[in-house]
N, C-alpha and C positions, 0 to 999 in steps of 0.2 A: 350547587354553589360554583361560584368562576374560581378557575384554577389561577392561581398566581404566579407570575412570573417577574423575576428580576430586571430593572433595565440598568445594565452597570455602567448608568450614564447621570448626570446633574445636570445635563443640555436640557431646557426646558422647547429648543426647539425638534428636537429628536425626539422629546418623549411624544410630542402634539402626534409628532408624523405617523412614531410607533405603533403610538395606540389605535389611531385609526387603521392602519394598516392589521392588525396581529388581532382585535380585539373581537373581531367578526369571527374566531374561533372560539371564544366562548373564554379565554385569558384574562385578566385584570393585569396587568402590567404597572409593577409599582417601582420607582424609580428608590433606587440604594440609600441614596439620603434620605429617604422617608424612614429606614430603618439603621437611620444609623452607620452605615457600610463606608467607610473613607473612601478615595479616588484612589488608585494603584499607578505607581511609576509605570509607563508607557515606554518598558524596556525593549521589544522588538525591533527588528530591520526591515519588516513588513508589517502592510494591514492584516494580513491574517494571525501574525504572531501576538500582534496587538489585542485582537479582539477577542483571543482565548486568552491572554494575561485578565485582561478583565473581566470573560465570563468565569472564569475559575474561580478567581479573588471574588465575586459577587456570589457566587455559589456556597464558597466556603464561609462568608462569615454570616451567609443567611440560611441557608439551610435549605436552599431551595431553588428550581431550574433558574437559569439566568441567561440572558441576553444580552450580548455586547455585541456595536458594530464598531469597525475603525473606519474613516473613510477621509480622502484628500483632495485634492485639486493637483491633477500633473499637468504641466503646459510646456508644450513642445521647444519652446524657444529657452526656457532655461533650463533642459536637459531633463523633466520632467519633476523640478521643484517647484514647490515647495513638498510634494508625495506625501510622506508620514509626518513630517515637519508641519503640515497646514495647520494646524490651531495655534503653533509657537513658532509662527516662521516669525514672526516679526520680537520674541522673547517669549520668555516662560510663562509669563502673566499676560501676553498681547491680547488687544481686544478684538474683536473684528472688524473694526475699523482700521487699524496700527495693520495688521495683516495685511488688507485690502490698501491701503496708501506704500507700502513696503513694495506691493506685486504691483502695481503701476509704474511706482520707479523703476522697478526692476525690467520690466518693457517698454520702458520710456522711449519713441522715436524707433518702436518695431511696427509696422506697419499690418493692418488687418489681416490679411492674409497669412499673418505668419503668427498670428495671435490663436491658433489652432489649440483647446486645452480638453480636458477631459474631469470628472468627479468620481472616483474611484469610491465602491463602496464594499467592505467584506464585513458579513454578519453573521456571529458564532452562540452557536444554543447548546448549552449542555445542562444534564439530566440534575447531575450533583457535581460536586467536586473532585470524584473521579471519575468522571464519565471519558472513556476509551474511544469512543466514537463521536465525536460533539458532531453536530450540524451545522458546513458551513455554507453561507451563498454570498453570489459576488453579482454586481452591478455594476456599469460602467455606461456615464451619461457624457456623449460627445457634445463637445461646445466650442468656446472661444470667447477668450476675454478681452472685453468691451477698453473703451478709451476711460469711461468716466461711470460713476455709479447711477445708476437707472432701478426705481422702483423701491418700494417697500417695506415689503415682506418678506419669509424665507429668515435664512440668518448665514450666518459665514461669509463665504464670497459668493453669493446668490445677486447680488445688483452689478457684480461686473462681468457674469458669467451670461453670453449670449445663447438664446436658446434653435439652435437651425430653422426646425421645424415652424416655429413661430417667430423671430427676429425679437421678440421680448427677452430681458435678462430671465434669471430666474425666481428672482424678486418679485416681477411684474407677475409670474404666474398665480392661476386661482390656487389654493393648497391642493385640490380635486384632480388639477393641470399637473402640478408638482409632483404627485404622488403614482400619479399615472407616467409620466417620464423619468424619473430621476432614478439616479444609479441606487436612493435608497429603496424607493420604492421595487424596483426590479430585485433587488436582494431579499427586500421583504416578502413579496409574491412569490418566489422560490424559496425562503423558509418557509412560507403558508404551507406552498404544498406537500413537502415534505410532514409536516404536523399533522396535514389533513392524514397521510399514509397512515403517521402514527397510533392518530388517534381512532383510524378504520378499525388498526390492527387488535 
């Protein structure tokens, strides 16, 4: 039987990415609302403080391992904001569009080169709700944000976010592309393997 695991997320495009990535260990990955589980105030100064607030809280009211990432968009030119603010840079309820028209004005009349950004991602797994030791991994996907939104797929600020490698947003990528570059993916593939240790042991 697949062992369960919590995702202490309601993103429906986070769980897509998850499961694919996590699920090749033999996991079921079931997202919090399917049980019930509320969203936790996102009280940290960091993605790392963030994403043990939520694997805890998703731990504790299920009964069982959990997984939470935090993860943002830093961009050079305004001092690395929006960072842990990225899902409410533009208000509490912003949509990702409201976000994504917020960050344009906000580099309004900065020129490509200096549109330099990054997607920060840290992803926290622990056992139960005490668990003393969680498993974190971190991923960081370099970029630079575009003038205008391109493409349509992804979610967040994936159609302004340009990708080096390929000159596509991240939008335009296959989810296959996506998951093989992006900062969640590289944090996913470092908790893989950590798991694989685990589950050697």
């Amino acid at each position: 039987m697949r062992r369960k695991l919590v995702l202490a997320s309601n993103n429906a495009g986070k769980m897509r990415e998850l499961q694919a990535l996590i699920s090749m260990l033999g996991f079921e990955i079931v997202p919090q609302g399917a049980l019930g589980i509320p969203e936790v105030e996102e009280t940290g100064a960091s993605f790392v403080e963030n994403a043990l607030i939520k694997a805890y809280h998703a731990a504790r009211h299920s009964g069982l391992p959990a997984i939470a990432d935090d993860s943002g968009l830093e961009v050079n030119a305004l001092g690395g904001a929006p960072g842990v603010y990225s899902a409410r840079y533009a208000g509490p309820s912003a949509s990702d569009d409201e976000n994504i028209d917020k960050l344009l004005a906000a580099l309004d009349g900065i020129e490509p080169g200096r549109r330099g950004a990054r997607f920060r991602c840290v992803m926290a797994l622990v056992r139960d709700a005490d668990d003393a030791d969680p498993i974190i991994a971190e991923g960081c996907w370099e970029g630079r944000i575009g003038q205008t939104r391109r493409g349509g797929g992804g979610f967040g600020y994936d159609p302004v976010f340009i990708v080096p490698e390929t000159g596509l947003s991240a939008a335009e990528l296959s989810p296959a592309d996506k998951n093989r570059l992006s900062h969640r993916g590289q944090a996913a593939s470092i908790l893989a393997d950590r798991l694989r240790d685990l589950l050697s042991n």
